[in-house]
N, C-alpha and C positions, 0 to 999 in steps of 0.2 A: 684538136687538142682537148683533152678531156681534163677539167678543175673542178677540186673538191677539197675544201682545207678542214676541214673536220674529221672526216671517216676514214677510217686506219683498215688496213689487212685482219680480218678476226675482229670487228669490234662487235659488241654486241648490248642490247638494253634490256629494258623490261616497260612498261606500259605508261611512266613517269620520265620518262628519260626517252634525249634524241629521236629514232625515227619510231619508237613507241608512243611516244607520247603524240605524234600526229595518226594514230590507231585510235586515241583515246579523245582526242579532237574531234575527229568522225564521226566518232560514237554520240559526244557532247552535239552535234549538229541533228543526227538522226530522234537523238529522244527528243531534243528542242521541238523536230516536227512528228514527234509524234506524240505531242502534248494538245490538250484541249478537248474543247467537244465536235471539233472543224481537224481534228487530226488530219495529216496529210500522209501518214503512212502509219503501221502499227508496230513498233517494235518497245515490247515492253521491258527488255533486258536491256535496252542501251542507257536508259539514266540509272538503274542501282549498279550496273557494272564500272560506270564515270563515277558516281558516287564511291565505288571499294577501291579504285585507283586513286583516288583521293586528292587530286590537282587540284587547287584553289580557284584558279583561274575558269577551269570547264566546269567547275560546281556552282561555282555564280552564274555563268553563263546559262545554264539550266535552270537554275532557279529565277533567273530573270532579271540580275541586280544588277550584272553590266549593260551598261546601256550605249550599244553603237548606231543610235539611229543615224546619225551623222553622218555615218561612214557606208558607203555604197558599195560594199562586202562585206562587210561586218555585222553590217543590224541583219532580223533576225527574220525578217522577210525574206529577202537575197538568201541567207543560207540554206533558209529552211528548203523555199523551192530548188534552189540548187541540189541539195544533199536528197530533196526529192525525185527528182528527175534520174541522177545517178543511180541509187536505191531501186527504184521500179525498173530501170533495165537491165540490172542482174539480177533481182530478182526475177522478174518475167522472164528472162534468159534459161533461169535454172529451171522454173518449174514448165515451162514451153519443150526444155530437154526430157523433162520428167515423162512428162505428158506424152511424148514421142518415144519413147519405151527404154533412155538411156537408163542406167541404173547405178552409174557409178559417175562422182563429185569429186573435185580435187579445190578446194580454195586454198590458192597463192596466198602466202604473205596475210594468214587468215586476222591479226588481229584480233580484234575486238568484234566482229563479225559474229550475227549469232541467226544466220538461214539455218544451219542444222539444228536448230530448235523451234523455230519459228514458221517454216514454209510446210506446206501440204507436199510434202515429199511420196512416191509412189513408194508401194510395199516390196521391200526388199531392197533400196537404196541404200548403198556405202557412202558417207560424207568422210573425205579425207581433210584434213586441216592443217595445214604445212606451216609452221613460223618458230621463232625462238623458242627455244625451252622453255625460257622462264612467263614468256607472252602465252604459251601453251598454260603452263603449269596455272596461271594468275586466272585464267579466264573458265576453265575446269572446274578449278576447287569455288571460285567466286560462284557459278551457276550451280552446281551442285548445292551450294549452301544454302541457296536462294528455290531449292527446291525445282529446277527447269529439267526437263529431260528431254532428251532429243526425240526429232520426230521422225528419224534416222537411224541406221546405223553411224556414229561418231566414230571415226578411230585417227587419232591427231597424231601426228611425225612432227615432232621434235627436234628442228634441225635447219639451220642456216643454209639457205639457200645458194651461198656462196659453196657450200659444199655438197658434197652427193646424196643430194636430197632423192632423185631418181633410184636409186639402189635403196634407202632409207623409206620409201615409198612401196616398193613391190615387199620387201620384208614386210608390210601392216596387209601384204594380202591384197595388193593393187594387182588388177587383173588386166593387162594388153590385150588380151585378146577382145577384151569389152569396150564399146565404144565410153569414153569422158567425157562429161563436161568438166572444162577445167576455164575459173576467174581468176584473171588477174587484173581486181580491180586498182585502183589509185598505186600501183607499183613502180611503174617502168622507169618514173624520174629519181627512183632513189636507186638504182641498178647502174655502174658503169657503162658504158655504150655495148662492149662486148658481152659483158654478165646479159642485158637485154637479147643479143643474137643470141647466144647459149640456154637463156631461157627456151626461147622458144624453140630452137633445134632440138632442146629432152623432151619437150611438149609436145613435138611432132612425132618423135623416135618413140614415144611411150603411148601411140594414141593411136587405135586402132581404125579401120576407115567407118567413117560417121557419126566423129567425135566432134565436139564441139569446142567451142573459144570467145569468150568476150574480155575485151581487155575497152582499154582509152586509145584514141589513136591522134595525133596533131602531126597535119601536113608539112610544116616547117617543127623539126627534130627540136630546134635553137631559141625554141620560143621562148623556155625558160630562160633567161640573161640574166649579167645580173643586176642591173637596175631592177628587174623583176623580184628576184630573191631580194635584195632590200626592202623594195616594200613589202613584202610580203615577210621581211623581220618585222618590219617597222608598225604593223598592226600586229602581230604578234606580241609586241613587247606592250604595245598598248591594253592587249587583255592580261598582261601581268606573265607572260611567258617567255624566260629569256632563254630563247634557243636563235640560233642563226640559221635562218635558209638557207644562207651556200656553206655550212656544214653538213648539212644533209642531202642536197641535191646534186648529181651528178653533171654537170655541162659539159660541152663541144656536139661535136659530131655524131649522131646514131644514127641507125638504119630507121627507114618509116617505115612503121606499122604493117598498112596494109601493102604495100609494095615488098614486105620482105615475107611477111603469110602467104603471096597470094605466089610467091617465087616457090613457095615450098609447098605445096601442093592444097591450100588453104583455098575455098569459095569465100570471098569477104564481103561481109555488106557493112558499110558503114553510114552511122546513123547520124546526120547531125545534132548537134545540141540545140541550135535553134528549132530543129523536128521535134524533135524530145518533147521541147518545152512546150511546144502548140501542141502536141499531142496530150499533152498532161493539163494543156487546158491553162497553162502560163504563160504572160508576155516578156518574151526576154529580154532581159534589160542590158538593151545594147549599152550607154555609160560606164553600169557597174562591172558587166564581165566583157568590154572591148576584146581584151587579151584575148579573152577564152573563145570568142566568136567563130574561130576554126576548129573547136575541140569536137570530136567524132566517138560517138560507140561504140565498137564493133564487134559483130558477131561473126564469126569464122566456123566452116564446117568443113574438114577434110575430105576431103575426094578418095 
């Protein structure tokens, strides 16, 4: 049985608001590590972008004033390397595709996401960027203003995923016959169990053979519960953000990951998070992400 008491048929936000505003979380987590003279990664668009969406909450957090050392998710060690580790294997993802002669990008649910500005992208690369209108429109005029120009071809579709975003896609000039890389990073828990299979069945219909897929994978579907989604209000309301986890999270039953790519003619490898982390040269802190101890990687290549 699939619960969700928040998210309605056609709802939609913008980068302050519901599953927006955990776009703009991300973002606030990504500059946090990419501050200092020890930066842990480099994206220099992610705090003035937090900054023009203008959340109180992820603006202190950036600047340093909330203080969760206490809290063994929350302080700003734990995120940073977390949102680290995440961050380096999409990235390494995209430009490993690059590298490999793909030439065409598809980022899911692009948010606040700023690779088509920022990656060493091969010459002649399309970057497509799939999200809300107004999370499109916000994120556009904000870089623009800011002076950033892609290091791509940009061309963003405007359009809820809940609808025919696939047909909305080939109108911007999406080519099949070319093989994709297509991310769907931190997505899948806000997607109803079927919206997830149907993702991925237009991902596979629209992807030529030796196209690519990195997504998150978690061996048990049900991780998220919702003692879980509590706590995870419950630090939430703590940095001054009153939104409810299980309005925005999908629960029950879905298909796994790599057991449903690999039925569909998907090669999967999945990456551990504790791999990740030793790879990145971090010790994972079994305490603070217990939960997340099964969370996987994964890269997929069509057959």
């Amino acid at each position: 049985m699939t619960t969700n008491t928040g998210r309605t048929e056609g709802d939609s936000w913008d980068l302050a608001s519901s599953v927006g505003a955990t776009a703009t979380m991300v973002a606030a987590a990504r500059a946090v590590a990419s501050q200092g003279p020890d930066a842990l990664l480099d994206d220099p668009f992610a705090e003035p972008l937090v900054r023009a969406v203008g959340l109180d909450p992820f603006i202190r957090i950036v600047d340093g004033q909330l203080d969760f050392d206490d809290d063994p998710l929350l302080n700003r060690r734990t995120r940073a390397e977390q949102m680290t580790v995440r961050t380096r294997f999409f990235d390494d993802f995209f430009t490993g595709a690059s590298a490999a002669g793909v030439r065409q990008a598809v980022i899911l649910a692009s948010g606040l996401d700023t690779r088509a500005y920022r990656l060493p992208w091969a010459a002649g690369t399309v970057v497509y960027e799939i999200d809300q209108p107004r999370v499109i429109e916000f994120k556009s005029t904000t870089l623009a203003d800011l002076g950033a120009t892609p290091t791509a071809e940009r061309r963003t579709v405007a359009i809820d995923l809940r609808e025919d975003w696939p047909a909305a896609l080939r109108e911007k000039g999406f080519d099949v016959e070319q093989p994709t890389a297509w991310s769907a990073e931190g997505l899948l828990p806000y997607l109803p169990p079927e919206a997830q299979d149907r993702l991925f069945d237009h991902i596979t219909a629209l992807s030529a053979p030796g196209s690519r897929l990195a997504t998150e994978h978690m061996p048990d579907p049900n991780n998220f519960t919702e003692a879980r989604m509590q706590q995870i209000t419950d630090r939430w309301r703590r940095a001054g953000l009153d939104i409810n986890a299980a309005d925005l999270f999908y629960l029950g039953e879905r298909s796994v990951v790599v057991d449903y790519l690999t039925n569909h003619g998907w090669q999967v490898t999945a990456h551990p998070a504790r791999e990740l982390y030793a790879h990145n040269g971090f010790e994972f802190p079994e305490s603070e992400l217990a939960a997340f101890g099964d969370l996987s990687y994964v890269a997929a290549t069509l057959q």
